[in-house]
N, C-alpha and C positions, 0 to 999 in steps of 0.2 A: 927717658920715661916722661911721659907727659899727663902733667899734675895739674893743668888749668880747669878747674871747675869741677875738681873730686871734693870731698870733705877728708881732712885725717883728722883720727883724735891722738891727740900726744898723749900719753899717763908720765905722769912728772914734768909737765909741759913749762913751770912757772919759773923754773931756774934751768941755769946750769946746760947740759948737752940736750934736755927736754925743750931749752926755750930756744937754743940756738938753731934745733931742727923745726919747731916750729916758725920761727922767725924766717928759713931757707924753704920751708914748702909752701907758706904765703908767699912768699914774695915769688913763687914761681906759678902762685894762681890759685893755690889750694887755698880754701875754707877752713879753719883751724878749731877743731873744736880741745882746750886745755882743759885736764882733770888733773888737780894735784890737794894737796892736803892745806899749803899756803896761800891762803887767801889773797892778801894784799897782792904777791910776786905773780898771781895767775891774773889778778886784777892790773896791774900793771905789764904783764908783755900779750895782754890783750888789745890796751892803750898803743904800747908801740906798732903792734903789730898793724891797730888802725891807722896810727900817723903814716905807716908806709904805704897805706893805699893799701893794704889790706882785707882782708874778714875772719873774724874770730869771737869765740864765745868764750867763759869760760864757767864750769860747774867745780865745785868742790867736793871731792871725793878720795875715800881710800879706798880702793881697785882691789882691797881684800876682803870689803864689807859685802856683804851681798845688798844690803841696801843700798847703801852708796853705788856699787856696781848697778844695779836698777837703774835707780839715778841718772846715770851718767848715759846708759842705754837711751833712757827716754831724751835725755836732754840731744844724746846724737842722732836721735830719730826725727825730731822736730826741726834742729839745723839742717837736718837731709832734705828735709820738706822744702825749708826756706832754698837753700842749694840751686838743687832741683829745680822751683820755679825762677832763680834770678837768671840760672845759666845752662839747666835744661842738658848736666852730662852723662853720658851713656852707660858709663862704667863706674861702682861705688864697691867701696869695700871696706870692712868694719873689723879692726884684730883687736881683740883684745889685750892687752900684751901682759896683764901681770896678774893672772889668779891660782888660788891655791888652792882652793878647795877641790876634788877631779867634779863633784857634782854640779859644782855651780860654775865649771867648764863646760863642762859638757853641754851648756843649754847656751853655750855660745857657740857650740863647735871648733874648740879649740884644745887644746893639751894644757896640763894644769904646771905650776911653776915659775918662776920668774922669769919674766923673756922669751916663756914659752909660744908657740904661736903658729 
């Protein structure tokens, strides 16, 4: 699959199996947008992500708030923008991957749940 000049958003991006898939989709050319609850560790494999030549953002959010999910929408709406004009790619796609509410799924078009998607 070819990931050069998509956006992904990680949810739990700032540690752990979240940082190490975002750490492997930048370096393969994706844009990384990180949503997690830890500030400093989203702040920090944002950093690495840059020293490796990289790009990455990251918002702080929990993925069960509907604000915070808002949030996180707008902030990956804007990185799409930037995206978009640095490298201009064809194909974009936005999962949600962890809500629980079915209503405030459903306005993502998505299935509600953890992991669901």
């Amino acid at each position: 699959m070819d990931i050069k000049g998509k956006v992904a958003v990680i949810t739990g991006g700032a540690s752990g199996i979240g940082r190490a898939t975002a750490e492997m989709l930048a370096a393969g050319g994706a844009a990384i947008l990180i949503a997690d609850l830890v500030e400093a560790s989203g702040h920090d494999t944002v950093k690495a992500i840059e020293a490796a030549g990289g790009r990455a953002v990251f918002v702080k959010a929990d993925v069960t708030d509907e604000a915070d999910a808002q949030r996180m929408l707008d902030m990956y709406k804007q990185f799409l923008k930037r995206a978009r004009e640095a490298s201009n790619p064809s194909i974009y796609r936005f999962q949600y991957e962890q809500a629980t509410d079915p209503a405030q799924a459903a306005k993502f078009g998505i299935k509600a749940g953890a992991g669901a998607g």
